[in-house]
Structure formats: structure tokens, C-alpha cells
C-alpha positions in Angstrom: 72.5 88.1 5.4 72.7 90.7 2.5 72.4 90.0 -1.2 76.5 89.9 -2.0 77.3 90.5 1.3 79.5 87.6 1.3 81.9 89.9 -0.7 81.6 92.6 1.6 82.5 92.0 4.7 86.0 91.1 6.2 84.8 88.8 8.3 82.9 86.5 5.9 85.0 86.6 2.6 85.9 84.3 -0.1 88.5 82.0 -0.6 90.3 84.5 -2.8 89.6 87.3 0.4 90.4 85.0 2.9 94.2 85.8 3.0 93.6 89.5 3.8 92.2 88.2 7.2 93.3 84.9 9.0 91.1 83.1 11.1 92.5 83.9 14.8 92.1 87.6 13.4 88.1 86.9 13.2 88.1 85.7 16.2 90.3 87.9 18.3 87.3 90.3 18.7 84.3 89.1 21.1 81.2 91.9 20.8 80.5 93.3 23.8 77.8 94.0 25.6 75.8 98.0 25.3 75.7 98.4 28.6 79.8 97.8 28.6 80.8 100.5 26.2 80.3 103.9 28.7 82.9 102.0 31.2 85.3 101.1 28.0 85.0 104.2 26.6 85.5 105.8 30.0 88.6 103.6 30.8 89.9 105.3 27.2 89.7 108.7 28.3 91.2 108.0 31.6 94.6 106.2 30.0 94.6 108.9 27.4 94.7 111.4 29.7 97.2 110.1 32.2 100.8 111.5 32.1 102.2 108.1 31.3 100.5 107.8 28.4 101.7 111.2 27.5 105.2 109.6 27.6 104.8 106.9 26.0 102.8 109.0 23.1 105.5 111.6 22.7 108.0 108.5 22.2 106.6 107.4 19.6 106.9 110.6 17.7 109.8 110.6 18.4 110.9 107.4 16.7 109.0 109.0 13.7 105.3 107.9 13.9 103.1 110.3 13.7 99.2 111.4 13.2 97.6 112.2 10.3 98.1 116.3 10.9 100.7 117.1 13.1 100.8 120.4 15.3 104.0 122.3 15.9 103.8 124.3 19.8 105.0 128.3 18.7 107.6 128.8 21.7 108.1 125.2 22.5 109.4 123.8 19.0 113.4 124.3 19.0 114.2 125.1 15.3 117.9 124.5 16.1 117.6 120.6 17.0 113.6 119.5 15.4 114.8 115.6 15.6 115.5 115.7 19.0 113.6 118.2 20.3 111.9 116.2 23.5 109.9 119.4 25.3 108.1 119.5 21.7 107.3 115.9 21.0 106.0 116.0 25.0 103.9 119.0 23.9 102.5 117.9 20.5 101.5 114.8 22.9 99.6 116.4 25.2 97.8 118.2 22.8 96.9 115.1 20.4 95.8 113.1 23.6 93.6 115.9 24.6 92.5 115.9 21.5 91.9 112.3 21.5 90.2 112.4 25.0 87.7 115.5 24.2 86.4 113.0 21.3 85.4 110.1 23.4 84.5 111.8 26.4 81.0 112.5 27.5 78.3 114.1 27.0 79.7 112.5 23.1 76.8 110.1 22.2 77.8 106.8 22.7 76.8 104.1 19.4 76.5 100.7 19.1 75.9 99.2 15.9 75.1 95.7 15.9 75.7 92.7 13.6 73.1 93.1 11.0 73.9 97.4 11.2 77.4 96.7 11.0 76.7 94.3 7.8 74.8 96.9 6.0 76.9 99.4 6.3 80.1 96.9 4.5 77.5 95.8 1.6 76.8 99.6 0.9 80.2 100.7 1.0 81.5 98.6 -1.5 80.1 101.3 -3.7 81.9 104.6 -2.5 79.9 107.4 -1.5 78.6 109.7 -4.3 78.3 112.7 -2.5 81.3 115.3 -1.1 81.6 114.9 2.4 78.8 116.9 4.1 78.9 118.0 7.8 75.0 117.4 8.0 75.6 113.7 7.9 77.1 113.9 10.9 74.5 111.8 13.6 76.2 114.4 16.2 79.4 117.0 16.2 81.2 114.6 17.9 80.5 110.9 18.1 82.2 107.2 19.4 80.9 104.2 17.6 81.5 100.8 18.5 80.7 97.5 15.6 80.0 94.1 16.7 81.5 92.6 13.7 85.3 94.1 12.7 84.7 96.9 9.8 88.7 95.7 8.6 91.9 94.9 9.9 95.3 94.8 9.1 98.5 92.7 9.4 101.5 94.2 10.9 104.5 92.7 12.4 104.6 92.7 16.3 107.6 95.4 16.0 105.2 97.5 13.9 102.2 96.9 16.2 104.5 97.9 19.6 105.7 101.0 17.8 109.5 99.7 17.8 108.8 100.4 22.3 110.5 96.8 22.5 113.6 96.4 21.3 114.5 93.2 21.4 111.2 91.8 19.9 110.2 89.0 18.0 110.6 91.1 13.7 109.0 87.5 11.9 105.8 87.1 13.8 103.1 88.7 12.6 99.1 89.9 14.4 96.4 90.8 12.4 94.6 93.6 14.5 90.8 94.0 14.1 89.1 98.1 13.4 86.0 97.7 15.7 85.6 101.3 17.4 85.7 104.4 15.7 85.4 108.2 17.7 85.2 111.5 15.5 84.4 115.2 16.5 84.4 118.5 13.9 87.8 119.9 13.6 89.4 123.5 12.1 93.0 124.3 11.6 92.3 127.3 13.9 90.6 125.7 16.6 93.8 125.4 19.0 94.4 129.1 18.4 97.2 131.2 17.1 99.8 129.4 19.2 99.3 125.9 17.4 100.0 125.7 13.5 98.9 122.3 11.9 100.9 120.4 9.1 100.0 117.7 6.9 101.6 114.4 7.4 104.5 113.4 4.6 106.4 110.3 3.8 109.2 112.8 2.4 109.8 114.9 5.4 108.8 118.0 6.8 104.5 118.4 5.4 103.1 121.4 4.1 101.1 123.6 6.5 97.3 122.9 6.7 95.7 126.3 5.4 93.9 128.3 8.0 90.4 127.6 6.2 90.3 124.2 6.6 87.3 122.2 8.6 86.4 118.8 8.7 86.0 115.7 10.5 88.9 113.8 12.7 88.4 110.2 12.7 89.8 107.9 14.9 89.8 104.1 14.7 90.4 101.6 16.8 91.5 98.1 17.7 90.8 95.7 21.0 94.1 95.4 22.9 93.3 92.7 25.5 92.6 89.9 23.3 95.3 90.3 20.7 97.8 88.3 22.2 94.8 86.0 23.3 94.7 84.2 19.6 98.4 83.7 19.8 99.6 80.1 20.8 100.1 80.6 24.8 103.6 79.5 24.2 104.5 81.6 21.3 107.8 83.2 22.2 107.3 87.0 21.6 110.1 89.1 23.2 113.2 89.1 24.9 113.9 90.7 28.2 117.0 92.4 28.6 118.1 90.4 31.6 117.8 87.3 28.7 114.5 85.8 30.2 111.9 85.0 27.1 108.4 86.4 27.4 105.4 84.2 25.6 102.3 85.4 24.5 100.4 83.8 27.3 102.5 85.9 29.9 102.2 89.3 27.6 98.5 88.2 27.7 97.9 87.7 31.3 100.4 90.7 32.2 98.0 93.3 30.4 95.1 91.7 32.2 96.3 92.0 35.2 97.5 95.4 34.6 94.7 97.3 33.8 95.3 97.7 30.4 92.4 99.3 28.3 90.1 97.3 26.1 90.7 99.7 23.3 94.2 100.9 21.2 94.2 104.1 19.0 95.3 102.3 15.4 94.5 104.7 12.9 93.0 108.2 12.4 92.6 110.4 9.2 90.9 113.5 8.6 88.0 114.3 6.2 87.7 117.6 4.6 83.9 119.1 4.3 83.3 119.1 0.4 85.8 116.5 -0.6 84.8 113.1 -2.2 86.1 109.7 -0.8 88.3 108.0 -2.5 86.3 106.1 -5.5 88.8 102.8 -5.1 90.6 102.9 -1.5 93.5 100.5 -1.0 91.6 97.6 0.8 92.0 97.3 4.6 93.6 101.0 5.0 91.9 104.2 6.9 90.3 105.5 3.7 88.2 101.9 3.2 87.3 102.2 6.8 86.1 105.4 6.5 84.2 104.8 3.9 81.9 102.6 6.3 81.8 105.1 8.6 80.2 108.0 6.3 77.6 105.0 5.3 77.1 104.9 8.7 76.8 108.5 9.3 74.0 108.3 6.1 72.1 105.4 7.2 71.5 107.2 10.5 71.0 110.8 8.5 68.5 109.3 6.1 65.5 108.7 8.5 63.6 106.9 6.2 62.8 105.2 2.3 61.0 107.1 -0.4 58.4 104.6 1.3 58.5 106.3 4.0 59.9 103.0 6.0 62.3 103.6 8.8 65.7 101.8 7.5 67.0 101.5 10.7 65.4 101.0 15.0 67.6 103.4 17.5 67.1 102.1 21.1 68.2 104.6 23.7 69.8 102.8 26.8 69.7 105.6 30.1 73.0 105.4 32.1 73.2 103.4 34.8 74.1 106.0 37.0 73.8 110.2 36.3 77.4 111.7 36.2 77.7 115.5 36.5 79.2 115.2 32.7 75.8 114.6 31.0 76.4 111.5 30.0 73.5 110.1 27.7 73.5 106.4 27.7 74.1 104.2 24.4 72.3 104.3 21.3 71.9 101.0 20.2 71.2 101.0 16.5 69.7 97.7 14.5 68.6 97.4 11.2 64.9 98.0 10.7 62.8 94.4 10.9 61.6 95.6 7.7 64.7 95.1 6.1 65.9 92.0 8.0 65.9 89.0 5.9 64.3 86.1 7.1 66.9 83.0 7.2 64.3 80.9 5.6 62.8 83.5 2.7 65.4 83.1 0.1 65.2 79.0 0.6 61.5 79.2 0.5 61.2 81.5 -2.6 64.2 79.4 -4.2 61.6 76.0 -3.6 58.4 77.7 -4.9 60.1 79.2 -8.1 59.7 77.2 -11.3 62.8 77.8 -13.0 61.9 78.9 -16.0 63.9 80.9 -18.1 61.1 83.6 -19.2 61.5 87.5 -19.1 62.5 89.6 -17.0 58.1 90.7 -16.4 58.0 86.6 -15.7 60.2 86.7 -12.3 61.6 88.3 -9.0 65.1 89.3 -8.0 66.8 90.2 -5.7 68.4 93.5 -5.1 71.4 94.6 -3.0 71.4 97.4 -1.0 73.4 100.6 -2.6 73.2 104.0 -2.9 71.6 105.9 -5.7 72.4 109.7 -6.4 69.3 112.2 -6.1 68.9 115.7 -8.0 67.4 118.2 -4.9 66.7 120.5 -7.5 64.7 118.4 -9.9 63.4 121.8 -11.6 66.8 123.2 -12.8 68.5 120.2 -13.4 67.6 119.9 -17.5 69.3 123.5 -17.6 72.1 122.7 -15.6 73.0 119.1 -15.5 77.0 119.6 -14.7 76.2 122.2 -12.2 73.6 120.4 -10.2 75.8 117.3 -10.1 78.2 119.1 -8.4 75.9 121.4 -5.8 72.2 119.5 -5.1 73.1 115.9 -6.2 73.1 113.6 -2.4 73.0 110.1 -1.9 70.1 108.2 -0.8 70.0 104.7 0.8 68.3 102.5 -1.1 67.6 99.2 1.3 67.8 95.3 -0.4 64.2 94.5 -1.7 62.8 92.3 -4.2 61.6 93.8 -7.9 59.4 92.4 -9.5 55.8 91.6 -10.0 54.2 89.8 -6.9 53.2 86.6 -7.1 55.9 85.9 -9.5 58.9 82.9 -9.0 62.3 84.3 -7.4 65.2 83.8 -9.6 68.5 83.7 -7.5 71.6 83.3 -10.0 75.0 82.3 -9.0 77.5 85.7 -10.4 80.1 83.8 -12.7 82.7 86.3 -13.4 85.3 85.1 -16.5 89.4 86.1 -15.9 90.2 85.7 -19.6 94.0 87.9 -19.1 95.3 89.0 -16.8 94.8 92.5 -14.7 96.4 95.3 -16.5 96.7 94.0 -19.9 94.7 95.8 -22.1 96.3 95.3 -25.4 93.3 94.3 -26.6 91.2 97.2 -25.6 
């Protein structure tokens, strides 16, 4: 749909991007319908909230998993025995599921970015943000988002995915899990109050403590749960019982239907600080990649319009179905300006009337992608002060794909031949 945007999505790749997500991965995730997502996103906050879920979320921190800041409970956490303190992985549960549940629950605006949104916002974030992270891009304080098309993915083993709960599961099979939703709300290190003290996740241990002036954004991602198994062979043998019995995928499948189980899994969640800078080159298909489509997001729907003064994006408001004493305010379903929409047959029609001819570049159109392009606020002082501006009044700016060129003019569309003349990391030559 987008100029390059078959190089920046996950689910249309390349050959050579094709192995980061297999096919039964593209199709484990069926977009659902707008006026579905207040009853998922209801459904979430329910399970979340429910003491069982508590259990089994204070068992897995137990086994060592953990979210991306952790809290320690002052008078619950037993400095004598940390590792096997249960009261305090029950209590750092509660308060991360609470957490959890506050984000999603209403009166938090309710988002659904369709295909052609959800395309955008990949294209653009191929090119990082520009700009540190800044609260006013927020579309709302707290927010839950859900794409039609997958925003990433990634590959884990079905121990991994289950959180090492079953112990007598199939270790060689593996599930590529889809990122479709995403909830985040504001967040300060003080906001839980002198009684909670926040640490930063480590691979090496105990983290260091999260500084008392911190504020940000928590982000949470999320991956569809009922169709997982579904892309599975129905006979795929995935877990032993302890009585001996084996337990394929079709049975795991129909058990979770039949059981209530929500549409939506928790599968990631990282934290942004206000004033920071994304990360330039994020390891592909991990939470900083994904959040680097989210902030586009959060721009597209900040930036209400072009330097032409052209909407870049339609925001329909759906009404609830039914008034609940929460305030809840319907789904905002957001599409790309028509604008901005290609036509399926412009770029073969263009392709037909152009000549061909090799002239300069005043003799032809092309097209151009849509990116972001850094803008000086403070236009006046920036000759004095270029460094200084950079860093305080420089913001990105959506630029939408368009054509340049003069009108009337053939459309040149090139094929991008790249040549691999060594191999990566040798630069002898340089």
C-alpha cells in the first residue's frame, strides 16, 4: 500500500524477512470487529483482577520472570529469605495487576487502528523517532490500542510462552506469538506512595532503585491467546499430563474455548522515560521496535494535520452500546485520511502513461514514502544556536507519501537494487 512498505511490515516481508515470521504466525490473528473491543478489553480487566490470576502472576515471579520495573512491599518483603519469600511475590502481584487493570479499564479511550493506520504507522517507524519522548504526544493519559494487522511477533518455545507453569511440556516445539494490542497510562516512581520502592529490572540480579524523579509512560503489549494453539496441527502432541495421558493442541485449543479464557495475553511491557530518545536501531521484533510504532502512533494522532493543512488521518467515534456508570466512551476508530490512501490502480496507471525516458530529475514524478522530517519551533534563534535548539525546540513532523514533481510529468517507479559486495562487519576497507 505504502511506497517500501513491503519492507516494513511483519506481516508482508521479503524473502530474506520471512523467517522472522512463519506463515501460521500471520495468520493466527483474525481482526476483530470495533464494536468487539469494549467487551475484550472488559473481559481483560476482569481476569486481571481476579484472585486466580493473582496466583498464577505471583508464580511466575517467583520462577524469576519478572516486569520491566519491579516494586518491593516496605513491611511485606522478608529480607531474611527474598527467593522464597511467597507473601511478597503475592503482593508485588496484586499491585502489578492493579496496575495492569487501571490501564485498560474505562473511562481509558478505547483505539482501533485499522489496516491501512496500522501500515502507516510500520512504514514510518522504520526511521526512529527524532524527537525525545514527549508527554504531549500522548492521544490521552492513559490509552488501549488495538491493530488489525500484527505490529511484530516473536518466537518462543511453548515452555517459554507457558512461563515454565507446565512442567512436563513439549521444550522442541516452537509458537510464534503475534503483538496486536497495546494499553499505556503515565507513570511516577512515587505514584504508589512511600510504602512501594520501584527497581529496575536486571539480567544480573538484584536492579538498581528507580530514582524518585522519574515519570514516564508504562507500556504494555499484547498477544491473542485463543487462536494460538489454533495454527497448530490439531494433533500436535503438546504436553504431558501427570497421570501419563498426552494433551494435543486441538484439546489445549478447545479447552481454553470452553473455559472462558480471554482473547488477550499480557506479552511484553517496557517503560518510556519523558525526555529520552528511542533507541536509533532496536533489535527487530523486541518491545523497543514495538514501541517505536506506538510513539508513531501517538504522533500521527498528535499531529492534526500537513503543512497543507490536510487531515492525515479520519477518527470515527463509535457510542457504547450501552451507558455504564464508569464513563465509558465508545471506540475510536482511526483510518488513514482518503487523501492519503492510494488508489490500487494509480501506481499501474501512472507506470502505463509514463514514457520511460531517462531525462532529469525536472523531466519526471516520484514517488515518496512517508517519514518524518525534524522541525526547528524556534526558527528565529536557531542560526545562533543550532546545537541548543536541536536539543530543546527541534519535533518531528509527519510527512505523508506524496508524489514530487512537476504535474503533468511521467511517473518513474525504480526497482531499489541494493549491492552486498563483503560481508557485514568488515570494514577493512573503510
Amino acid at each position: 500500500m505504502w511506497h517500501g512498505r513491503e519492507t516494513s511490515t511483519t506481516t508482508r516481508t521479503t524473502p530474506v524477512e520471512d523467517d522472522r515470521l512463519s506463515q501460521p504466525a500471520r495468520n493466527a490473528w483474525k481482526p476483530r470487529r470495533s464494536q468487539e473491543l469494549p467487551a475484550m478489553r472488559d473481559r481483560q480487566v476482569s481476569i486481571v483482577r481476579s484472585p486466580a490470576y493473582h496466583d498464577i502472576t505471583a508464580q511466575i515471579l517467583q520462577r524469576g520472570n519478572s516486569s520491566y520495573f519491579m516494586p518491593k512491599i516496605i513491611g511485606v518483603y522478608d529480607e531474611h529469605d527474598p527467593d522464597h519469600d511467597e507473601l511478597h511475590h503475592l503482593a508485588q502481584a496484586r499491585l502489578l495487576c492493579e496496575a495492569e487493570a487501571a490501564r485498560l479499564a474505562a473511562p481509558t479511550p478505547i483505539w482501533h487502528a485499522t489496516a491501512d493506520m496500522t501500515s502507516l504507522a510500520l512504514a514510518i517507524a522504520k526511521t526512529p523517532p527524532i524527537e525525545p519522548a514527549n508527554p504531549g504526544r500522548l492521544p490521552s493519559e492513559s490509552g488501549f490500542i488495538v491493530f488489525d494487522e500484527p505490529i511484530g511477533g516473536t518466537t518462543a518455545s511453548i515452555h517459554n510462552l507457558t512461563n515454565g507453569l507446565w512442567d512436563l511440556v513439549r521444550r522442541d516445539l516452537t509458537i510464534t506469538t503475534p503483538v496486536i494490542a497495546a494499553a499505556w497510562s503515565t507513570w511516577k516512581a512515587t505514584g504508589d506512595g512511600p510504602g512501594v520502592q520501584w527497581y529496575r529490572r536486571s539480567p544480573f540480579g538484584v536492579g538498581l532503585p528507580v530514582e524518585a524523579s522519574f515519570e514516564g509512560v508504562w507500556v504494555h503489549f499484547y498477544t491473542e491467546v485463543r487462536d494460538l494453539y489454533g495454527q497448530l496441527e490439531p494433533d500436535e502432541p503438546l504436553w504431558t499430563h501427570p497421570s501419563g495421558e498426552i494433551v494435543t493442541a486441538a484439546q489445549v485449543f478447545e479447552a481454553q474455548k470452553h473455559a472462558g479464557t480471554p482473547q488477550l495475553e499480557m506479552h511484553a511491557d517496557i517503560v518510556l522515560r519523558w525526555g529520552s530518545h528511542l533507541p536509533a536501531a532496536p533489535k527487530p521484533d523486541s518491545r523497543q521496535e514495538w514501541l517505536n510504532v506506538l510513539y508513531t502512533c501517538w504522533q500521527l494522532l498528535s499531529q492534526r494535520s500537513t503543512p497543507a493543512r490536510t487531515p492525515l488521518l479520519q477518527v470515527e467515534h463509535l457510542a457504547p452500546r450501552r451507558k455504564h456508570n464508569d464513563g465509558e466512551s465508545g471506540v475510536r476508530v482511526v483510518r488513514v485520511h482518503p487523501d492519503y490512501r492510494p488508489s490500487m490502480h494509480a501506481a499501474a496507471r501512472d507506470a502505463a502513461l509514463s514514457t520511460g525516458r531517462r531525462a532529469g530529475s525536472c523531466e519526471y514524478r516520484w514517488p515518496v514514502p512517508p517519514h518524518r522530517r525534524s522541525v526547528c519551533r524556534n526558527p528565529a534563534g536557531h542560526h545562533l544556536d543550532p546545537e541548543e535548539c536541536t536539543k530543546t525546540t527541534h519535533v518531528d513532523t509527519i510527512v505523508m507519501p506524496h508524489i514530487n514533481g512537476p504535474v503533468g510529468k511521467p511517473l518513474r517507479i525504480r526497482p531499489r537494487v541494493r549491492k552486498w559486495d563483503r560481508q557485514p562487519g568488515d570494514h577493512a576497507a573503510d
